[in-house]
C-alpha positions in Angstrom: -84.1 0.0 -60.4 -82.3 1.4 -57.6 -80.0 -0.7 -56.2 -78.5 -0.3 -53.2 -74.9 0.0 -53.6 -74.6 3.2 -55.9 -73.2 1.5 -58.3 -75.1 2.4 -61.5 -77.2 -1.1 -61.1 -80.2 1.2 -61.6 -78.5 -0.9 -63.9 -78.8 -3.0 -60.9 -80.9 -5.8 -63.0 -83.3 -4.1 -63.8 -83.0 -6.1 -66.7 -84.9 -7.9 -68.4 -88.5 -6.6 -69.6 -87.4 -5.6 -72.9 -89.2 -7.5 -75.8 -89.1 -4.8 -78.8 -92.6 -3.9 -77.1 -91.3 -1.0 -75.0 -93.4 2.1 -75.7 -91.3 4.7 -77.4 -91.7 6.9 -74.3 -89.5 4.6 -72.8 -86.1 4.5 -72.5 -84.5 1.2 -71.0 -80.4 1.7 -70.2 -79.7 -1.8 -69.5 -80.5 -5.1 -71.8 -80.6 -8.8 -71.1 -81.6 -11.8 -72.9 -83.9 -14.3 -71.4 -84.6 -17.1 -70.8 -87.8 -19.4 -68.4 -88.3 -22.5 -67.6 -91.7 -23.4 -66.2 -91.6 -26.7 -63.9 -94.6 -28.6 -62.9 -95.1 -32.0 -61.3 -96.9 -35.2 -62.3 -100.3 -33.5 -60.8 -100.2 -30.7 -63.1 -98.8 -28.0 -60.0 -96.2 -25.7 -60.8 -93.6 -26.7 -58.5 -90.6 -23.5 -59.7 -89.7 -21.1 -62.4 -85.9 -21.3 -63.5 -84.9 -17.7 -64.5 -81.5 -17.0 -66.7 -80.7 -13.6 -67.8 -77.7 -12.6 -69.4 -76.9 -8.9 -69.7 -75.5 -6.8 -72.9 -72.1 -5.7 -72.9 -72.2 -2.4 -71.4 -73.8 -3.0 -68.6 -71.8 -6.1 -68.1 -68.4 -4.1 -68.2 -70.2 -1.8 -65.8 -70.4 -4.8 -63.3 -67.3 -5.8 -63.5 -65.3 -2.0 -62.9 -67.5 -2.0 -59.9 -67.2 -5.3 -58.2 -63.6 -5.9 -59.4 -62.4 -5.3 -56.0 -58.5 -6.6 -56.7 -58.3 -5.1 -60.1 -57.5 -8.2 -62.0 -60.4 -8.1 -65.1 -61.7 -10.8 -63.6 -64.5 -11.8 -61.0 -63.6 -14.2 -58.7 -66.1 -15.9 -56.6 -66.5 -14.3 -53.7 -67.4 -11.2 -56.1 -69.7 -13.2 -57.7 -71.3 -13.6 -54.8 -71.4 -9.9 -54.0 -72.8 -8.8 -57.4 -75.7 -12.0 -56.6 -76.3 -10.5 -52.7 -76.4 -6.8 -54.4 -78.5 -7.8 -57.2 -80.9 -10.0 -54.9 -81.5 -6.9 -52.3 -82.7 -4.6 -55.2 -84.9 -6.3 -57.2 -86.9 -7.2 -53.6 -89.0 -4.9 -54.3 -89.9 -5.4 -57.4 -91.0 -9.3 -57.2 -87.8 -9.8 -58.9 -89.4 -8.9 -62.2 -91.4 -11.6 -62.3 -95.1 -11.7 -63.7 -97.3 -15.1 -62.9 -101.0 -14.6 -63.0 -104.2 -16.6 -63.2 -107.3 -15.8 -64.3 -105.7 -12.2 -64.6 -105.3 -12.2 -61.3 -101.6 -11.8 -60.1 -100.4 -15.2 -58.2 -97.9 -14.5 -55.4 -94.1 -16.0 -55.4 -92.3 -16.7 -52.8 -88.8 -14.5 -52.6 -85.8 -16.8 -54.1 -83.7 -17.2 -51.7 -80.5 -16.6 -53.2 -79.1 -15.7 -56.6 -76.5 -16.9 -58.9 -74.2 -14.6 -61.0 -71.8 -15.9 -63.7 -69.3 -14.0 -66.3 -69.6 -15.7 -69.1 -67.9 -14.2 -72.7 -67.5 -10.9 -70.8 -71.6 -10.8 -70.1 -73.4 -11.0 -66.6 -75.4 -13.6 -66.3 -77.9 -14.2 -63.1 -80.0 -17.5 -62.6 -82.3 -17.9 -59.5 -85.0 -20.0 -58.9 -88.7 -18.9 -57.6 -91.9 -20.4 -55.9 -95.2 -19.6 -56.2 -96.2 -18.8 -52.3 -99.1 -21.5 -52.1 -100.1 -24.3 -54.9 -100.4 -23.3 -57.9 -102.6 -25.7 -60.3 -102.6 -25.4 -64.4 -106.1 -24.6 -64.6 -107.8 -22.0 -66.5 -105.4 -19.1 -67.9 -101.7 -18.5 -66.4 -99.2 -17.1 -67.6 -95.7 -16.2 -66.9 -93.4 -13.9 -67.9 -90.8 -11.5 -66.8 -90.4 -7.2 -66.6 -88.9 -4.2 -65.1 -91.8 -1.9 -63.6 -89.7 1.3 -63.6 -88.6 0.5 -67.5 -85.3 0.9 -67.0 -84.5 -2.5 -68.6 -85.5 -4.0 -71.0 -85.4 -8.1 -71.0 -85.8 -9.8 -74.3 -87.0 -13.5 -75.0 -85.0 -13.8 -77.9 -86.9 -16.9 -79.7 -90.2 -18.1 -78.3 -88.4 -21.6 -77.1 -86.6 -19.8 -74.3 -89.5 -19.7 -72.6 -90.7 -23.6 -71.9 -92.8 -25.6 -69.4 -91.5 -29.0 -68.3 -94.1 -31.5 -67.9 -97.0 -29.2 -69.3 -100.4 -31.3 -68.4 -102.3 -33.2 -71.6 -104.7 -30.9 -71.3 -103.0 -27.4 -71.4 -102.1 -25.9 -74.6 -98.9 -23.0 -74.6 -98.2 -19.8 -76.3 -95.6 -16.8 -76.4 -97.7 -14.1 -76.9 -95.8 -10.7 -77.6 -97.7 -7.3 -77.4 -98.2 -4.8 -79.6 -97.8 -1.6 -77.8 -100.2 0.5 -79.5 -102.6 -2.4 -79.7 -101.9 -2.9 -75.7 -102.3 0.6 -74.7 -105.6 0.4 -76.8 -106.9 -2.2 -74.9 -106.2 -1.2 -71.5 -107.4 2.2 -72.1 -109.9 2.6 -69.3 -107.0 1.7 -66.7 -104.4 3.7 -67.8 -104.3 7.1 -66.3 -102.7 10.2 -67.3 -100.4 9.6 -64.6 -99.4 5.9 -66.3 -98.3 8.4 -69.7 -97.0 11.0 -67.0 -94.6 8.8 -65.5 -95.0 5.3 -66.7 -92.4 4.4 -64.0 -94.6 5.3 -61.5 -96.8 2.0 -61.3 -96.6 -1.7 -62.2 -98.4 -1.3 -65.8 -95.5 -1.8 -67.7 -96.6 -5.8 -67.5 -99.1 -4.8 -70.6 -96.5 -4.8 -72.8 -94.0 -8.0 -71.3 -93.8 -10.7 -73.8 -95.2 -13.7 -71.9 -96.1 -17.4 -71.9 -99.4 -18.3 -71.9 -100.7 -21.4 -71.0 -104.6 -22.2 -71.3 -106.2 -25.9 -69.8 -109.2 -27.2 -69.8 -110.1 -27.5 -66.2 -111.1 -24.5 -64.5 -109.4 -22.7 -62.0 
């Protein structure tokens, strides 16, 4: 994920889609544990999703050389808030990793409009909060979940309660759902191209193999 500062932050955040479903011609560099939490209100509308991520080691020590600015192994707050403004410009274009859908159909977010970054037990750790662009009703099928198009990171929902809904409607049910990759590939055979196996940085397909919740209701969209 290139970030714009060229501070290795293609281990810029391009954390999180890892899930032990990467296909093995990928090859994420940076690592990140997970974590979602779905928020609706009393009339069954998503109202945000609350993101956490918290990177692996090494790419957290890689942080921290780069935006150490006074050299003190430390990061104070105002480069906090640099690694957040660096971090926040880069994964623009890439929806900030974030996959929502209904019906199958991919649900527009609105852009958070900052980010938070923590050091916490020597790890990075970013939470932000996100918006679906217009109302976004439980109805039907929609899920949620979170990955890095270019597979350059790989985020990880360690145990399926790290990915939650607060105030999930009576008559929605909830899942985790984590892909096989052999089994995803096989069934989205007829819209992956050569070019997807070529260069599967190339495109948004990655999603196929993201772990994410799925929530199923009785009313229809």
């Amino acid at each position: 994920m290139p970030i714009r500062n060229d501070f290795t932050l293609k281990a810029g955040i391009a954390f999180l889609s890892l899930t032990c479903t990467v296909p093995a011609f990928a090859h994420p560099h940076v690592f990140a544990e997970a974590r979602l939490d779905v928020n609706a209100d009393s009339d069954g509308t998503v109202s945000s999703l609350h993101h956490v991520w918290r990177f692996d080691d090494l790419f957290s020590s890689t942080v921290l050389v780069e935006f150490d600015k006074n050299q003190d192994l430390a990061l104070d707050q105002k480069e906090l808030e640099e690694v957040a403004s660096v971090v926040h410009g880069s994964l623009a274009d890439f929806n900030y990793f974030q996959l929502v859908t209904q019906g199958g159909k991919d649900v527009p977010m609105q852009a958070p409009e900052r980010l938070i970054a923590d050091f916490v037990d020597n790890q990075l750790i970013i939470l932000f909060e996100s918006k679906p662009e217009k109302p976004l009703p439980l109805t039907g099928k929609v899920a949620f979940g979170v990955y890095d198009p270019t597979f350059y990171t790989a985020i990880d929902f360690v145990e399926d309660s790290y990915m939650t809904v607060n105030n999930l409607p009576a008559d929605c049910t909830s899942s985790v759902v984590r892909p096989d990759p052999d089994e995803a590939i096989a069934q989205n055979q007829q819209t992956l191209t050569d070019a997807f196996f070529n260069d599967p940085t190339g495109n948004d397909m990655s999603k196929i193999f993201a772990t994410r919740l799925e929530l199923t209701c009785s009313k229809d969209s």
